[in-house]
C-alpha positions in Angstrom: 0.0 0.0 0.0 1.2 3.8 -0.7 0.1 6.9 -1.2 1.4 10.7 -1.5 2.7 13.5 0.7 2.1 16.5 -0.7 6.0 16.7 -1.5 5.1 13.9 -4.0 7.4 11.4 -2.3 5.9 8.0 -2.1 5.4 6.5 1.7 4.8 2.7 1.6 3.9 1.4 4.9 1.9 -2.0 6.1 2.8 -5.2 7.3 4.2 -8.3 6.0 4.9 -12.2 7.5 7.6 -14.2 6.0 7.7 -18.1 6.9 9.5 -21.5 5.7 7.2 -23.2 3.3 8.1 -26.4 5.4 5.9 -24.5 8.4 2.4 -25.8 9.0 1.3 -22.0 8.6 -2.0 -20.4 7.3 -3.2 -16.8 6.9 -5.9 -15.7 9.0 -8.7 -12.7 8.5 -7.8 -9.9 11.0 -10.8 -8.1 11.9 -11.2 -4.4 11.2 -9.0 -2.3 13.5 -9.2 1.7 14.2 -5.7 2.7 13.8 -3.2 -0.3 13.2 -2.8 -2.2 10.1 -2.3 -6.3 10.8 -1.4 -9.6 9.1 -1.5 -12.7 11.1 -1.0 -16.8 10.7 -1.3 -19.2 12.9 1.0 -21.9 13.4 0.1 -25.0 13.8 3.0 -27.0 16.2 3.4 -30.8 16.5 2.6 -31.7 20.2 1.4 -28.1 21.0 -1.5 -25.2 20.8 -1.8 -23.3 17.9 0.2 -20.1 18.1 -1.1 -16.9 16.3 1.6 -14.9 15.1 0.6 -10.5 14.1 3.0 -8.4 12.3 1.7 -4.8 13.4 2.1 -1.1 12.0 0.7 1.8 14.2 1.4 4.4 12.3 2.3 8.1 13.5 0.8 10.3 15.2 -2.1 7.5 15.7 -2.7 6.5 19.3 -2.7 2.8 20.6 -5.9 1.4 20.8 -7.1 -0.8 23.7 -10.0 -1.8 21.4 -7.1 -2.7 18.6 -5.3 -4.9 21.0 -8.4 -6.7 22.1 -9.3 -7.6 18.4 -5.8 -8.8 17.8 -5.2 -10.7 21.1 -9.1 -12.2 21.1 -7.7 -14.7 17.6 -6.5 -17.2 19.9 -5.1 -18.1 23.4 -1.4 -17.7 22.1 -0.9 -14.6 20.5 2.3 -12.8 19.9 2.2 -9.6 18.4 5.6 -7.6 17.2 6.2 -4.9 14.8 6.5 -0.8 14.6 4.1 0.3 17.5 5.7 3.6 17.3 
């Protein structure tokens, strides 16, 4: 995703997961969020829970969202989050 400052210098921002194909790893839908952009898998472990894994982007000046963190940590009982939080 990108769009324009009005400098005309393009800003790409987002989020982005990168896994070994040998990974028992699906996408999943990440509801709609306020002001953070997502992308989540979960990854399914041999002799343990499913893990859900969410690369985040808050960008600035947005706030952090309670509400946002609720949606992300309600996809499953093991949920790490990591990215820019700013």
């Amino acid at each position: 995703m990108s769009n324009y400052e009005r400098t005309g210098h393009t800003v790409v921002r987002g989020t982005a997961l990168y896994y070994r194909r040998s990974l028992h790893c699906g996408p999943i839908n990440i509801p709609p969020l306020t002001n953070m952009e997502a992308t989540g898998c979960r990854l399914a472990m041999t002799g343990h829970s499913t893990l859900v894994i969410v690369s985040v982007y808050l960008p600035s000046p947005k706030r952090l969202l309670r509400r946002d963190l609720r949606a992300l940590f309600a996809l499953g009982d093991a949920v790490i989050l990591f990215g820019d939080f700013n």
